[in-house]
N, C-alpha and C positions, 0 to 999 in steps of 0.2 A: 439236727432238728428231728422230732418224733414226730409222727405221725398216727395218730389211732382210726381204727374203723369202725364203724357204726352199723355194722349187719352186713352178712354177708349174703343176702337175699339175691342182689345183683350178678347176677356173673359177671362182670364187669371189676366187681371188689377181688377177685382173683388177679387182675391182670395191675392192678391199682396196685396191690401188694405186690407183684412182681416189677413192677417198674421202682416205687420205693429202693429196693432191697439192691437194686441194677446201680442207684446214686450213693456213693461214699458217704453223701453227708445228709442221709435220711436213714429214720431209721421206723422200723413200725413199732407202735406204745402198746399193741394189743389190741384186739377183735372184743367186741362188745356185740350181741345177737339176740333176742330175746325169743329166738329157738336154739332153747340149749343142745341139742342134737346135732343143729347144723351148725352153728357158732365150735362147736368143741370139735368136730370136724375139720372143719376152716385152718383152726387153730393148731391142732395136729399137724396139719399137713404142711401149714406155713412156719409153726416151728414159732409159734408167739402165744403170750400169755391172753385165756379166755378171760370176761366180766357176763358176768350172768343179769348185775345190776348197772345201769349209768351213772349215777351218782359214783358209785367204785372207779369206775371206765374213766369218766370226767375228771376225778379228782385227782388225775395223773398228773405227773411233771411231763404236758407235752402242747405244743404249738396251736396243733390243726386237727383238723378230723377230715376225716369221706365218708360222707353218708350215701349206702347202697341196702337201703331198706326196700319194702314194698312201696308205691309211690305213695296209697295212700298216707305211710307214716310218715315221709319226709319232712311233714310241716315240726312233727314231734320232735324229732330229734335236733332236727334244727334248732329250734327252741330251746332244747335243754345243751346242747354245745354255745350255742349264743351268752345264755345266764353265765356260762360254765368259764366265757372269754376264751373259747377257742375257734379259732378259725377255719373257716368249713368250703370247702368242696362236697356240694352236692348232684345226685344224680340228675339225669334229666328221667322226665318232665320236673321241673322245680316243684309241684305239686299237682293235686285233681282239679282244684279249683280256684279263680282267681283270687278270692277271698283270702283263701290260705296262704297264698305267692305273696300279696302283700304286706302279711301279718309278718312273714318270714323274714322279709326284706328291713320291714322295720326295725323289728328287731335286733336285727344284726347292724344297724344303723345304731341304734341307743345302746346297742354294747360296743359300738366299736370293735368291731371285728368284720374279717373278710369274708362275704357269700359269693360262691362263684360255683356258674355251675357248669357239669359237666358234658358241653359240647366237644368230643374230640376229637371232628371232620375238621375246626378250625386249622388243624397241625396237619393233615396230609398235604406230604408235598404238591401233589397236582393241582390240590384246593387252592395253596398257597401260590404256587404258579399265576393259574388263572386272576386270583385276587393282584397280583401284583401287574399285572398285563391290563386292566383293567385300572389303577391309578394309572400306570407309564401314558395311559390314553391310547394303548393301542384298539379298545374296541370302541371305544369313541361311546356316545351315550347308550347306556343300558335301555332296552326297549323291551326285553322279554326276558322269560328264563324259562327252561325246561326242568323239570329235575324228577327223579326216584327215588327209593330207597324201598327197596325190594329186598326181604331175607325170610329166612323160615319160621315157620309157628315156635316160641321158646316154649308153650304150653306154662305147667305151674301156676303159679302167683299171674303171670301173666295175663290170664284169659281169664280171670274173675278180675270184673268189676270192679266186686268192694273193696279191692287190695289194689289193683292197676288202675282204675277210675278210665279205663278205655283199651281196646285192644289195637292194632296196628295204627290207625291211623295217628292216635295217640302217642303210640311209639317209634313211628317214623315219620312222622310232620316234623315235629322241632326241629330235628337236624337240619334240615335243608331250608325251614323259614328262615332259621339263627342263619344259614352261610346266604341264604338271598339278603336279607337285612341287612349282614354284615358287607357285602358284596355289594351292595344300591345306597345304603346312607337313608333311605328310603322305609315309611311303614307301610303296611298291608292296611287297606283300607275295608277290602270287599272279601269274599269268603262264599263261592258256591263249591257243593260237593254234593256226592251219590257216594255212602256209606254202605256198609253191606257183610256178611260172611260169606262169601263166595267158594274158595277152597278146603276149608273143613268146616266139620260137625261139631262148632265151638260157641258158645253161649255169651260172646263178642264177636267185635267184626276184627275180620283179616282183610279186608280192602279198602281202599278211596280215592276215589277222581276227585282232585280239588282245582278248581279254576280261581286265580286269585288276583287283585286289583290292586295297583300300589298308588301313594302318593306321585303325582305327575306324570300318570297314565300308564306306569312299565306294567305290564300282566302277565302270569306266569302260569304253568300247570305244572302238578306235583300229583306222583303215582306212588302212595303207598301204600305194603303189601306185607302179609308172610305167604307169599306165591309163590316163594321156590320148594321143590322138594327134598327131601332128605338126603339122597344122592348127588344133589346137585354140589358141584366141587367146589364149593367156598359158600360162606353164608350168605353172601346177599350180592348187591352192588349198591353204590354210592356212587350216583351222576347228577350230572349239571352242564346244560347248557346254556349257554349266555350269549343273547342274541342283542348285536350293539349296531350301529347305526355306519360303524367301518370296519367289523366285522362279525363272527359267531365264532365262537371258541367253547370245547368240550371240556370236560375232565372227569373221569372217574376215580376216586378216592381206594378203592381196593385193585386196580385192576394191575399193579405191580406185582407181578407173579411168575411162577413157572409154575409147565405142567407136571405133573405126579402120577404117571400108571401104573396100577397096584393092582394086585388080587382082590377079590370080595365083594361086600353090598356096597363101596363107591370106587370104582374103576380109575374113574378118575379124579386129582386135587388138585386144586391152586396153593403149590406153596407162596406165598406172600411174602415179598423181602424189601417193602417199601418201607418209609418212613413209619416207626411205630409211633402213630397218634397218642396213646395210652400215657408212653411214656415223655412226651413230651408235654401233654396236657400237666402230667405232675411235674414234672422242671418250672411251669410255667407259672403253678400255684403255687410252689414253693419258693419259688425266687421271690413271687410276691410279698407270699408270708414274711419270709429274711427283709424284705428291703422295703416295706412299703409301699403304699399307693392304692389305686384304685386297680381291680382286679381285672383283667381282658375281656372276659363274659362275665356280667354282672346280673346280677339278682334281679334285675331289669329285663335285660335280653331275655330270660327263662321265662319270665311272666310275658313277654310278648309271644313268645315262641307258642306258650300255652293258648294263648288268647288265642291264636289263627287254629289250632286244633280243635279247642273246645266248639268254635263257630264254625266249625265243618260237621261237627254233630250236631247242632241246631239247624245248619241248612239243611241238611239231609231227612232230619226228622220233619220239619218245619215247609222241605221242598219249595224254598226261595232263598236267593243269595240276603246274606247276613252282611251287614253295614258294623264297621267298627269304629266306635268315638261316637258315635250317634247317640 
């Protein structure tokens, strides 16, 4: 089965192509970029054919696509893989704004094809752990959750606006609403936060305290950040606490590691030898793609994912919790 990409704006579209290339029965159709500089780079290194145009890109003999655009453009390319009848793996955030999330979803609804986006804390083993500890009934009813997702400033595309439609909290909310949601069965009802650029001199925000209210009272707090510094030996952390009525159980998503003492400006690394999310996230769309069905994170999940982001920058600007369905 082929697989094309759709900009390789994402760092994320590196590791996409590297898991592809890891599966016998994927193959990549070629890099599509509409920075020809960085697209022909991409392409060089990974040793596949550039498109300069989509219509070219598209009109391949291939299954599916990965869209790792700017966020703002998500909605586009979406759109023209959709017309195009291929099947798409999109970035997270699914787009900037809900308008767009929904136009997308449609779309890909009347072309019959698969939108699915890419959450891919779902596949760390200790996420999965916890989620399945949590059907067994061992925490007994879900009443709260803690969670993080703390990593470094990526700069770039990132911290404009017009291109990311938000800085951190934007890009570390989703993760963890999608594995609360997925993990409670449960929507987010309520949304207060204090939004903010706290650790750099960036023209978006790097931080946010979100306090959040679910259907059937569970409430949660979610810290996200680029608060770590550049030394620091792995990029971030990915936690969750889940605080249940028979018991709390933890999990961190990266903390499968050893340490690494080296010379230089970082002394010390977490080599990382847990389950690779990446590449289970594509097993998991491709199996899709081959066999059918409704895809595990759906075009859905993305747009709620976004919905509790976006109303953390109206509470904060607004300074009142924000009501959702209302």
């Amino acid at each position: 089965m082929k697989i094309g990409i759709m900009s390789v704006a994402h760092m994320h579209a590196h590791s996409y192509i590297h898991a592809i290339k890891q599966l016998p029965d994927l193959e990549v159709a070629g890099i599509y970029d509409d920075n020809t500089e960085r697209g022909q780079e991409a392409a060089a290194k990974h040793n596949v054919a550039y498109f300069s145009e989509p219509e070219a890109f598209l009109a391949q003999d291939m299954q599916a696509v990965i869209v790792c655009s700017e966020n703002v453009k998500h909605k586009e390319m979406v759109l023209q893989a959709a017309k195009a009848k291929k099947h798409i793996l999109c970035e997270k955030p699914i787009a900037t704004n809900l308008e767009d999330a929904a136009e997308m979803i449609t779309s890909c609804n009347e072309n019959e094809v698969i939108l699915q986006i890419a959450f891919p804390v779902r596949f760390s083993t200790p996420i999965r752990q916890v989620k399945a500890a949590i059907e067994r009934g061992e925490v007994g009813d879900v009443i709260a959750f803690r969670t993080t997702n703390r990593g470094q400033n990526p700069g770039g595309w990132f911290i404009d606006n017009t291109l990311s439609g938000g800085g951190a909290v934007l890009d570390h909310t989703v993760h963890m609403v999608d594995i609360m949601r997925w993990f409670s069965g449960k929507e987010i009802t309520a949304v207060h936060a204090h939004v903010d650029s706290f650790f750099h001199d960036i023209p978006t925000d790097d931080m946010g305290l979100l306090t959040l209210g679910f259907e059937e009272g569970i409430i949660a707090s979610h810290d996200a950040s680029w608060s770590k510094f550049a030394a620091y030996p792995t990029w971030g952390d990915v936690t969750i606490e889940v605080i249940g009525t028979k018991k709390t159980i933890r999990a961190d998503a990266l903390q499968t590691h050893l340490r690494h003492y080296q010379e230089g400006e970082k002394p010390l690394r977490h080599e990382f030898f847990g389950s690779d999310m990446d590449l289970d996230l594509i097993k998991d769309f491709s199996n899709t793609v081959k066999h059918g069905g409704a895809p595990s994170i759906t075009g859905y999940d993305g747009l709620k994912a976004l919905e509790v982001s976006l109303a953390a920058y109206e509470s904060s600007k607004k300074r009142k919790t924000i009501r959702l369905g209302e």
